[in-house]
C-alpha positions in Angstrom: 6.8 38.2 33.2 4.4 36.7 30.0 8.1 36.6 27.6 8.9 34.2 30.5 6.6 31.9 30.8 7.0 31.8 26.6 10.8 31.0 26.8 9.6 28.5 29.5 6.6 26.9 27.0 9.2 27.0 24.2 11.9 25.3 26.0 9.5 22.6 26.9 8.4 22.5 23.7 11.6 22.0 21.6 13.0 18.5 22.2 16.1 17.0 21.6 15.5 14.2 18.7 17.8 13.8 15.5 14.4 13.8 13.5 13.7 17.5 14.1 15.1 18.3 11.2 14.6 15.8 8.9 13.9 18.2 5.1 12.2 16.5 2.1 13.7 17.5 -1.4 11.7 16.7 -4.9 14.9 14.6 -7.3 15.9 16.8 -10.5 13.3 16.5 -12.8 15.4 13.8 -14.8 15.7 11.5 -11.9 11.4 10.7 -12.0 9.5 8.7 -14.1 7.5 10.6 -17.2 4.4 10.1 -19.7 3.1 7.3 -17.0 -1.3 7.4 -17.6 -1.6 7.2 -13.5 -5.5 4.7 -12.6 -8.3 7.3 -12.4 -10.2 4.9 -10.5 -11.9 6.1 -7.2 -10.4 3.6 -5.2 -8.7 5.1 -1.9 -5.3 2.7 -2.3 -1.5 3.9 -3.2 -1.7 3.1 -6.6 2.1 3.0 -5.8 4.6 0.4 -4.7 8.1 0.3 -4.6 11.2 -1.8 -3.4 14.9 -1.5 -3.6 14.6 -2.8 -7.6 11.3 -2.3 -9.0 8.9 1.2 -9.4 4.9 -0.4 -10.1 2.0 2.0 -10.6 -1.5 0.9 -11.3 -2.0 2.5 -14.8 -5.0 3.3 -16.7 -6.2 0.8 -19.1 -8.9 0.7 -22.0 -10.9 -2.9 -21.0 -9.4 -4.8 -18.0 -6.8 -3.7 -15.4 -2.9 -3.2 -15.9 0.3 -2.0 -14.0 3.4 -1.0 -15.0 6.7 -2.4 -13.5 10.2 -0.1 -14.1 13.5 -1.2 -12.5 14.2 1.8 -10.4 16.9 3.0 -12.8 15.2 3.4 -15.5 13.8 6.9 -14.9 13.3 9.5 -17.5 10.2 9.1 -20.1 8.3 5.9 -20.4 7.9 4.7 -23.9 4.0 4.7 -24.3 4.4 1.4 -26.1 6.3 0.1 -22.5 5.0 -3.5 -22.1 2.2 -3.6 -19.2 1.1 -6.4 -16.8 -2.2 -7.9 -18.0 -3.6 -10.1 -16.4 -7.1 -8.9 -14.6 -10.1 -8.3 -16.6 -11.2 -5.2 -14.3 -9.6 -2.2 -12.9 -6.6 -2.8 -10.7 -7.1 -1.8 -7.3 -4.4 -2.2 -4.8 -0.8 -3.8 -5.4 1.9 -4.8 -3.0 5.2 -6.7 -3.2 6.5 -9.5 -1.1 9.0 -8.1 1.6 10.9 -11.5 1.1 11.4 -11.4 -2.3 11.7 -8.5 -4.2 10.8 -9.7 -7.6 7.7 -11.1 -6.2 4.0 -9.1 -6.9 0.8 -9.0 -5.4 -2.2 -7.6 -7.0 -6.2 -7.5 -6.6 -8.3 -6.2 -9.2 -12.9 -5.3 -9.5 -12.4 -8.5 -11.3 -13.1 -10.1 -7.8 -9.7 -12.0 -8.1 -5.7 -11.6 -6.3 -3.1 -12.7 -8.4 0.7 -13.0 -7.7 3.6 -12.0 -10.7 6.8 -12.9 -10.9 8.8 -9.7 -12.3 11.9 -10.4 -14.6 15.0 -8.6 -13.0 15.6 -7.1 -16.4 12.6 -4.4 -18.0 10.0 -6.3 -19.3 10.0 -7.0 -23.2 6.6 -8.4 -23.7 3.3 -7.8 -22.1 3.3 -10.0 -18.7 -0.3 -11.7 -18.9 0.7 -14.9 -17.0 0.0 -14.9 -13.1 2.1 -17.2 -11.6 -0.9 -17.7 -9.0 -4.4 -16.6 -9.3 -6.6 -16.4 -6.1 -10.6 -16.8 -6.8 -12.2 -16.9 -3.6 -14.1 -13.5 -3.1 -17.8 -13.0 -4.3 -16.5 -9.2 -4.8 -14.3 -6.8 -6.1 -11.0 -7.4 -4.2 -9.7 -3.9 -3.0 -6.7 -4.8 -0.6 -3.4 -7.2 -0.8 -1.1 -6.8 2.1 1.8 -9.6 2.6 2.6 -11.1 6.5 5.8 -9.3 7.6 7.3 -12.2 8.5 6.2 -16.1 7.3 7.0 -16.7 3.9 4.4 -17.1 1.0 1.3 -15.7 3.6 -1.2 -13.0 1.7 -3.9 -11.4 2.9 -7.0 -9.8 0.2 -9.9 -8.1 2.0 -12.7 -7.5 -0.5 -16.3 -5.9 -1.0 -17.9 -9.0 -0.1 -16.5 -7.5 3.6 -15.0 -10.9 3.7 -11.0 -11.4 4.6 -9.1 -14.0 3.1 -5.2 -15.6 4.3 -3.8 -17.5 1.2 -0.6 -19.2 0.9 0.7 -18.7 -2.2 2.8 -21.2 -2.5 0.2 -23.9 -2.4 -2.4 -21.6 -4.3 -5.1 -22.1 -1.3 -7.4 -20.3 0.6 -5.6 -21.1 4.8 -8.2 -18.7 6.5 -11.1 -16.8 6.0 -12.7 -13.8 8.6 -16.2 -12.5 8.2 -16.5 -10.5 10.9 -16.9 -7.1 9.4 -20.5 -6.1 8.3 -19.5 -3.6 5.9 -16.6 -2.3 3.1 -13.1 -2.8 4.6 -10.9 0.7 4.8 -7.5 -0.7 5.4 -5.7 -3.4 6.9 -2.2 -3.4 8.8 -0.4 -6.8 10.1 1.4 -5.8 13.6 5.3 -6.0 13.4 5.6 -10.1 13.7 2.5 -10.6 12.1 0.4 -12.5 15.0 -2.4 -9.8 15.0 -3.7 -6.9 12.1 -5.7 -4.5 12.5 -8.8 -3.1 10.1 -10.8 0.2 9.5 -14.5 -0.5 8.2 -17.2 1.8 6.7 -19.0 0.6 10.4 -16.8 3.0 11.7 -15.0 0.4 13.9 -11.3 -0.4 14.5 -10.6 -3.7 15.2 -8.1 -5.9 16.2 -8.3 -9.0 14.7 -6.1 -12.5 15.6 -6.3 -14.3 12.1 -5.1 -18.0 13.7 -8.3 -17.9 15.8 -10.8 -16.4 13.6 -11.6 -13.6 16.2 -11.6 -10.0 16.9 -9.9 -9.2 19.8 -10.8 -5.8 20.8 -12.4 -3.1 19.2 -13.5 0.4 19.2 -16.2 2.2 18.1 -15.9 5.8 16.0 -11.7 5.9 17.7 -12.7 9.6 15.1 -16.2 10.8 15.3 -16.4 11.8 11.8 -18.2 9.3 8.8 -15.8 9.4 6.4 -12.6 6.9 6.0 -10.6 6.2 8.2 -7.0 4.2 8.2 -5.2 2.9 10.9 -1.3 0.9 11.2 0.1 -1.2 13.7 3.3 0.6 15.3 6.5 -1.1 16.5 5.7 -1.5 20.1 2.3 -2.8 19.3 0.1 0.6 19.5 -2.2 1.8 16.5 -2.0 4.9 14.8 -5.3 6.1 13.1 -6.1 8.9 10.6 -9.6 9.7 10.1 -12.1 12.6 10.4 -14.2 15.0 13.2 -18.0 15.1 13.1 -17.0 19.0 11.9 -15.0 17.0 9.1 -11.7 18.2 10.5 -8.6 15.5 9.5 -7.6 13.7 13.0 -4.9 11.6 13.7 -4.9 9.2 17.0 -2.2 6.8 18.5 -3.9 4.4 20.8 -2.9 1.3 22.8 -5.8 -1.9 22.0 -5.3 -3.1 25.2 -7.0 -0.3 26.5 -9.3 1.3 23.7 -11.5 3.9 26.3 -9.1 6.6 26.1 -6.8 7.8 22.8 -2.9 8.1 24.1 -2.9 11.3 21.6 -5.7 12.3 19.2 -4.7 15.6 17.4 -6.6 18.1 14.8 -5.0 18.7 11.3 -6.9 20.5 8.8 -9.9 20.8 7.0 -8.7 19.1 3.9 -11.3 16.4 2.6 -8.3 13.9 1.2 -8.3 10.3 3.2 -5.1 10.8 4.8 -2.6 7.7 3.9 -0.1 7.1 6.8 3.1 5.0 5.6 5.1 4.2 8.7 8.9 3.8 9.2 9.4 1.4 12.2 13.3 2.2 12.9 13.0 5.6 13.4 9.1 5.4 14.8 8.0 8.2 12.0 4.5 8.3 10.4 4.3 10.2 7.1 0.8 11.4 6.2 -0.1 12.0 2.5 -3.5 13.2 1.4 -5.2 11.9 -1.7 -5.3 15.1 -3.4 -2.7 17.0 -1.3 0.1 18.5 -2.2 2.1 18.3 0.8 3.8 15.0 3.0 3.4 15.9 7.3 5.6 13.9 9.2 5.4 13.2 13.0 7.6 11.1 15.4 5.9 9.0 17.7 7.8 8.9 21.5 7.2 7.7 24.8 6.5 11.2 26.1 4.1 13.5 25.7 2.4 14.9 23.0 3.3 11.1 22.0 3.2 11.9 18.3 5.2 15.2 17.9 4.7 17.3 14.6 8.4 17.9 12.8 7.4 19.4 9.3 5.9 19.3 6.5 7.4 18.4 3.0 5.3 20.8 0.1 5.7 21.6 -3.3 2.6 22.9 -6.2 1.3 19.6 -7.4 -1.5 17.3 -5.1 -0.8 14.0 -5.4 -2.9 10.9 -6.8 -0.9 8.3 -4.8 2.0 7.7 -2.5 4.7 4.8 -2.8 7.0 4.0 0.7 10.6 2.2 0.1 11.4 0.1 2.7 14.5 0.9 4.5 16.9 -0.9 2.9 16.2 0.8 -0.1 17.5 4.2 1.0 20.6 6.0 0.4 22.7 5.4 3.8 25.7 7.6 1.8 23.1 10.6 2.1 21.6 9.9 5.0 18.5 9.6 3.8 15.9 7.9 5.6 12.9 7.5 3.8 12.0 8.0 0.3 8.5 8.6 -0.7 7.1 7.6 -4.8 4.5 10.9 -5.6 2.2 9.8 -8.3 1.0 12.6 -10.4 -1.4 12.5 -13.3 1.3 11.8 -15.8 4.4 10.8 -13.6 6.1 9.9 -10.5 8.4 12.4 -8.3 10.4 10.5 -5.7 10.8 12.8 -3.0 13.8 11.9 -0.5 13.5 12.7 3.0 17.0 13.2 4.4 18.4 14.0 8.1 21.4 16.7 7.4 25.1 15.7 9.0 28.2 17.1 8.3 30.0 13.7 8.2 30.1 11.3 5.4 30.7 8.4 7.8 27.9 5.7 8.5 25.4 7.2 10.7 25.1 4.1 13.3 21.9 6.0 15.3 20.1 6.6 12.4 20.3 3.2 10.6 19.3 0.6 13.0 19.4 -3.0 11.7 16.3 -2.9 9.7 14.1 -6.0 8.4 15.4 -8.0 5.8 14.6 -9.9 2.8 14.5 -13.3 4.5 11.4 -14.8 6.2 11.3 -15.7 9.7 9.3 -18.7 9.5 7.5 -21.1 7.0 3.8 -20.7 6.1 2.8 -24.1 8.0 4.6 -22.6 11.2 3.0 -19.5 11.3 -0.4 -21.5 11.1 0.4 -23.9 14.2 0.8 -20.8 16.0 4.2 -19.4 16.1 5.6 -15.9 16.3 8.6 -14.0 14.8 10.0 -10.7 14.5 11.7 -9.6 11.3 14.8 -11.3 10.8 17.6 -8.1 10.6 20.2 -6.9 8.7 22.2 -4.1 8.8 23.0 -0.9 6.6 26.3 -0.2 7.1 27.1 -1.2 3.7 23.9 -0.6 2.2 21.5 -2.7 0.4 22.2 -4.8 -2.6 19.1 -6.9 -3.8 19.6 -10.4 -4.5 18.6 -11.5 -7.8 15.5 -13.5 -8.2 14.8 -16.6 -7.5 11.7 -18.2 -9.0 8.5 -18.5 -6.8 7.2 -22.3 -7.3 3.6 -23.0 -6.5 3.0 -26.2 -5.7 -0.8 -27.1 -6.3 -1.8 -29.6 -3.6 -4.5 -31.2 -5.2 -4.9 -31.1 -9.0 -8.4 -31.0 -9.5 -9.1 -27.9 -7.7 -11.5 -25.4 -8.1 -10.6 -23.4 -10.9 -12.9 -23.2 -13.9 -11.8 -25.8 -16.3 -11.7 -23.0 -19.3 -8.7 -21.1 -18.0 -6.9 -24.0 -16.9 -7.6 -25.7 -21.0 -5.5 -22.0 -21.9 -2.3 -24.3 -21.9 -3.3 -26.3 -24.9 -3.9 -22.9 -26.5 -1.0 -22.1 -29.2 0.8 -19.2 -27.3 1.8 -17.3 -30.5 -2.0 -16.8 -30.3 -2.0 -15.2 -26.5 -1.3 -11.5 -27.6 -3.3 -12.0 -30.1 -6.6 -13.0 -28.1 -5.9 -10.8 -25.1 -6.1 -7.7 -27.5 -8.8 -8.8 -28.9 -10.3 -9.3 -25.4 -9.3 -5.4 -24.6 -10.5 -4.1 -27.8 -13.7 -6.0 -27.4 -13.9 -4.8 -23.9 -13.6 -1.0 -24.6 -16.2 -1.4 -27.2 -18.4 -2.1 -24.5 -17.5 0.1 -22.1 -17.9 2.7 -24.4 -21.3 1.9 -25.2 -22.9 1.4 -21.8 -21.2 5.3 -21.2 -23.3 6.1 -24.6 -26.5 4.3 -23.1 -25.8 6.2 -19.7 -25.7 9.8 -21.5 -29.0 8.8 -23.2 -30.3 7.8 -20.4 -29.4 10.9 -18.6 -30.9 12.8 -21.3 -34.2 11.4 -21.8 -35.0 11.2 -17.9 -34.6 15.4 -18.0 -36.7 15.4 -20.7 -39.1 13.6 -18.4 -38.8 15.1 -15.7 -39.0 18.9 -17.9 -35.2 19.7 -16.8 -34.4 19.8 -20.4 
């Protein structure tokens, strides 16, 4: 009777979905990217984004902040002497690029600034120092950029200063600002036509926030009892997934609906793992991949309609933990190999791509497994997303694959002259730019100098306060 009711349980519990057996494989070892000096800042972002041309990795840096940008074919060793982008005087801290154009660059930085790049389709040459826009508008270090899904030229930064800011880049101004959040921002996610996003915050509240009205529109306190980090993304059909921690410090992960925050639709244990859990979502196929900060292993779930609601399919591991996690949008992926996600794993020194692959026999297009996917064009212009108007993605299929465009130039168009920039870095034109290099070096050099000495003035510190206090 008992092996019964088991065959009955696990013929419940296996379900038919053409994710169940979805494997994730590590590329030969001359397919990543080597010698890359991976940000050891202790800042809970990717440190890794991709798009169908361009790897960037937040890099370490002796005085200021840098990234490095490598067209996606150019894998194998990095030259160490491989040109950087310069531009922030403190650590980088988050970086994302523009899903409407892919040579298009968002990055924040401790140096309380965004700035936006416009990446060269060829490898970089020279040192990129020159923002096309800089963003000066937080009192704080700025620790998240995240672009609107859908209108073109919209940014949003959240910073320490707990303050969120809406930009549009192409005018260089501040559209919005939301200070509705009494303490550090965790994460932000902008729902699939970008009318609403939702936050995580150190208050250990999630909120829904409508940017257009300057309002939070629901919330929910502790949706994971635990006090440390928490992340949460918008899914497709408007629910929010969340990953956070039990007051045991167990990792959760929740799926609920904000129209009705009392009771989770799934809330699930994981582990006892102390890694903030990143979750990078695929919207065609409704998978969630979960990567630990210090894990060395990817769990992947598929979020249904039917119960459990988010249903466990595997995990991808190999020896290493990772530092940070890049996602490739869809039409970056391999339809040929049916691959349907590829994940960028940032280790101390280099990055693994590691794609994620449903096995067929057939070499034909695989029409259920590619649905038309966002595509590179913006649904709307900036000024109509801000009178109030609403659009999904605009599609395009896979059936041929993806083939960027090449890039087109980004113009900002400053609407009035005399803004608020300090008059010293706008005076940098009249500066002879054989001389640029030159001074920014000197700025780094002049900058590790310093940094060096206030760890020197720390150790002595250290040292006479245990002679003080007789610990020495």
């Amino acid at each position: 009777q008992p092996k019964n009711t088991l065959d009955t349980m696990s013929r419940s519990i296996v379900r038919q979905s053409k994710f169940r057996h979805v494997f994730g494989q590590a590329v030969k070892a001359d397919q990543g990217y080597d010698d890359i000096r991976v940000s050891k800042v202790t800042w809970d972002s990717s440190f890794c984004a991709v798009n169908p041309k361009f790897l960037a990795v937040i890099v370490e840096s002796s005085g200021g902040g840098a990234f490095l940008v490598l067209p996606l074919s150019k894998t194998g060793r990095v030259d160490k002497n491989y040109p950087l982008v310069i531009g922030h005087s403190g650590p980088v801290l988050d970086i994302d690029w523009c899903p409407h154009d892919d040579n298009i660059l968002a990055s924040c930085s401790e140096d309380c600034t965004a700035m936006v790049w416009q990446i060269p389709d060829h490898s970089l040459t020279r040192a990129l120092s020159d923002p096309v826009v800089v963003l000066e508008g937080h009192s704080k270090r700025v620790g998240i950029v995240s672009w609107h899904p859908t209108a073109r030229n919209i940014l949003l930064t959240a910073g320490s200063d707990n303050l969120i800011i809406i930009w549009n880049v192409g005018t260089g101004e501040p559209l919005l600002s939301m200070d509705d959040h009494p303490d550090l921002i965790y994460s932000v996610s902008w729902n699939r036509n970008g009318s609403l996003f939702c936050t995580t915050c150190k208050d250990r509240r999630l909120r829904v926030c409508d940017p257009r009205k300057r309002e939070v529109v629901a919330e929910r306190l502790a949706p994971h009892e635990g006090i440390r980090p928490m992340r949460a993304i918008f899914t497709r059909d408007g629910n929010i997934f969340t990953t956070g921690f039990t007051r045991m410090s167990q990792r959760e992960l929740g799926l609920w609906d904000p129209t009705n925050f009392e009771e989770p639709i799934a809330l699930l244990e994981l582990d006892t793992s102390n890694g903030v859990l990143l979750p990078y979502y695929d919207a065609d196929a409704n998978m969630v991949y979960l990567c630990g900060k210090g894990d060395s292993s990817v769990r992947y779930f598929e979020i249904t309609e039917e119960p459990p609601y988010v249903h466990y399919l595997s995990t991808f591991s190999s020896k290493e933990p990772q530092r940070g996690m890049g996602f490739m949008p869809k039409r970056g992926v391999d339809v040929s190999k049916c691959e349907i996600a590829r994940l960028y794993k940032l280790h101390d020194k280099k990055c693994e791509p590691i794609t994620m692959t449903v096995p067929r026999k057939s070499d034909l297009f695989q029409d259920d497994l590619y649905p038309d996917t966002a595509g590179p064009e913006p649904a709307m212009e900036p000024e109509e997303w801000l009178d109030g108007r609403d659009e999904d993605p605009i599609l395009v299929s896979m059936r041929e694959g993806y083939v960027p465009p090449k890039s087109r130039e980004l113009k900002v168009a400053k609407k009035n002259v005399l803004d608020s920039r300090p008059t010293t870095r706008r005076s940098m034109s009249t500066v002879d730019t054989n001389s640029l290099p030159r001074l920014l070096e000197e700025i780094q050099n002049l900058k590790a100098t310093v940094l060096s000495q206030e760890k020197r003035i720390c150790d002595l510190e250290n040292k006479l306060s245990q002679y003080t206090n007789g610990t020495a």
